[in-house]
C-alpha positions in Angstrom: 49.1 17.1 -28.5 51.2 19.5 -26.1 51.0 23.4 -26.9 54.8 23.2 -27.6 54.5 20.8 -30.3 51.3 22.2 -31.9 53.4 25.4 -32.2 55.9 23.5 -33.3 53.9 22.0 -36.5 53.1 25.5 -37.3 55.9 27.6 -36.9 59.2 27.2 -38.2 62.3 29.0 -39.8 60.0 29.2 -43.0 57.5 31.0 -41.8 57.4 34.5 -40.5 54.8 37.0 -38.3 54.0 40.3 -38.4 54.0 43.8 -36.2 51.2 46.2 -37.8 51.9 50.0 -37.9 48.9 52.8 -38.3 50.1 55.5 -40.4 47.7 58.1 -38.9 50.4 59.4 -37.1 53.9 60.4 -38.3 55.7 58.8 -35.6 55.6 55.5 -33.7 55.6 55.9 -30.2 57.3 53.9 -27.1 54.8 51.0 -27.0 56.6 50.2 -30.5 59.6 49.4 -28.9 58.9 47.1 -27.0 57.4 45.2 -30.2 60.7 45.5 -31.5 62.2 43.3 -28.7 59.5 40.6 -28.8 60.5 40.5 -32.6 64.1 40.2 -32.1 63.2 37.8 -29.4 60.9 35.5 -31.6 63.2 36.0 -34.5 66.0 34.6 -32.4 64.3 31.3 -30.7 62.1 30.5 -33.9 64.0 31.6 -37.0 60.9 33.3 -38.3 61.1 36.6 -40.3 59.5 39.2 -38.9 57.1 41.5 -41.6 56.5 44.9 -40.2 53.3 45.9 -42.2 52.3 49.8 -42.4 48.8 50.3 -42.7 49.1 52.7 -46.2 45.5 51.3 -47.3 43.9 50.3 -43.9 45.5 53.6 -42.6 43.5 55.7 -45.4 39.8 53.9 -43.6 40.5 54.8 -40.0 40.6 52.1 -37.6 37.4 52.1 -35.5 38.8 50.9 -32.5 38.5 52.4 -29.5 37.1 55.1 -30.9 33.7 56.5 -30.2 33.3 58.7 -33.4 34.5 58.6 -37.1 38.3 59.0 -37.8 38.7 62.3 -40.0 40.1 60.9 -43.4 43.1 62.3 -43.6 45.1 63.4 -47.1 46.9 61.3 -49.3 49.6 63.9 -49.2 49.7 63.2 -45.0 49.3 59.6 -45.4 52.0 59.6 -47.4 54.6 61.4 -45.1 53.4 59.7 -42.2 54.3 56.3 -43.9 57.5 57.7 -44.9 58.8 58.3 -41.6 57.4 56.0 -40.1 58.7 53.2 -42.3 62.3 55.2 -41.6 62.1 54.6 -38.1 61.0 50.7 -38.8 64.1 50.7 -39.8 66.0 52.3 -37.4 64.4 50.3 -34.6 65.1 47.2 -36.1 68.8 48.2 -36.3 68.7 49.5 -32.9 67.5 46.1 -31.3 69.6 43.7 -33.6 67.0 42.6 -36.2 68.6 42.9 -40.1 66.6 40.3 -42.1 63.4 41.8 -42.4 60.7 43.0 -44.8 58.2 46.1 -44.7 55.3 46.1 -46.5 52.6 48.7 -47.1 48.9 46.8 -47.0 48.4 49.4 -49.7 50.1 47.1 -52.4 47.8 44.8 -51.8 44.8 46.6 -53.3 46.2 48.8 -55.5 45.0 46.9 -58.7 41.8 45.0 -57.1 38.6 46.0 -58.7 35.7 46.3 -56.3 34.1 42.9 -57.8 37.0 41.1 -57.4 36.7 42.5 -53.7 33.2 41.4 -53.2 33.4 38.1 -55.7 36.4 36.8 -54.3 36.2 38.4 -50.4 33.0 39.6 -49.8 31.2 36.6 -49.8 33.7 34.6 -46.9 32.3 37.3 -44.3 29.6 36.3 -42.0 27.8 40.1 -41.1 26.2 38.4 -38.2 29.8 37.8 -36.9 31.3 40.4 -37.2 28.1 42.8 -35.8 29.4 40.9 -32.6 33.2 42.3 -33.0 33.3 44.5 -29.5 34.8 47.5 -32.0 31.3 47.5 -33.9 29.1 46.8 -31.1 30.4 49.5 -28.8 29.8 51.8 -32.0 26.4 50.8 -33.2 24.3 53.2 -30.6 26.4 56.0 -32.3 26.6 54.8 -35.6 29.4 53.3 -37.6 30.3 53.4 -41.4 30.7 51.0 -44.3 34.1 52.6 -44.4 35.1 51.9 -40.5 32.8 48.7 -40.6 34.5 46.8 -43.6 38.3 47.8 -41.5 37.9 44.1 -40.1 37.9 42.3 -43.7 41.1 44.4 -45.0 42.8 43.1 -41.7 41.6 39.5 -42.6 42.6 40.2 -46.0 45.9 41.5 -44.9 46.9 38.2 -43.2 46.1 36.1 -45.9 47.9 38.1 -48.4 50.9 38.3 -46.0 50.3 34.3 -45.6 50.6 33.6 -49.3 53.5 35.5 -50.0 55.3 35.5 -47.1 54.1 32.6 -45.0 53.2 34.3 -42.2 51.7 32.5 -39.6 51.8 35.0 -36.3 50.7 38.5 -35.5 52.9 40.2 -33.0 51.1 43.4 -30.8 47.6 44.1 -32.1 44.4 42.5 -30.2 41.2 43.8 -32.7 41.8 41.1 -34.8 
């Protein structure tokens, strides 16, 4: 089966992808732009909807990426600005570049009202340690040490997409290579 029509079987005007956004910053920067066009881009040639996800819950960990030490946990009060504006300029980007059917969705509202055994009985068990010991984000940490917190960032990504996938049918990530 050709690439094109393996894509093809997956993809379609039903489905949708998403662009992640870290909230530890109030503002998005110019790299974002450029996301913006592949969206329109994708949006136009496949139909898909385009989810721009910000990272309210994932954002409150610290993504261990590319980082050599801890992310300082920053406020809720912070957290909560930053997400604010940057969910504000979501929207004005996607104006700017032509995109209007769209949805943005903090990662937050996804764990708002799971218990920590539902986390562990109905997540926790589908992750291989072993694996994910071998993710270059944890192995270029463990000489300096890494936390639980920063450590269990790779489930609530993999969490994330399915939670986008079963109530939004998303089937693509857009930007984003940690994953």
């Amino acid at each position: 089966m050709a690439n094109e029509e393996l894509l093809g079987n997956i993809i379609d005007s039903n489905s949708s992808f998403y662009i992640g956004f870290d909230p530890t910053a109030d503002s998005l920067h110019l790299g974002h732009y450029s996301s913006f066009n592949v969206a329109r881009i994708v949006t136009e040639q496949t139909g898909m909807k385009p989810i721009f996800v910000i990272g309210g819950f994932t954002g409150a960990i610290g993504d261990p990426s590319g980082k050599s030490d801890e992310r300082k946990i920053m406020s809720k009060e912070v957290l909560e600005e930053n997400i604010a504006s940057i969910m504000n300029q979501i929207k004005s980007l996607a104006s700017m570049v032509g995109i209007t059917d769209f949805e943005i969705v903090n990662n937050n509202d996804f764990y708002n009202n799971m218990t920590i055994i539902e986390l562990f009985q109905n997540y926790g068990k589908l992750f291989n340690v072993n694996k994910m010991l071998s993710k270059d984000m944890v192995k270029s940490r463990l000489d300096s040490g890494i936390s639980l917190t920063e450590f269990s960032y790779q489930m609530f990504q993999s969490i994330d997409f399915l939670k986008l996938f079963e109530n939004f049918n998303t089937k693509l990530q857009i930007g984003g290579s940690d994953q």
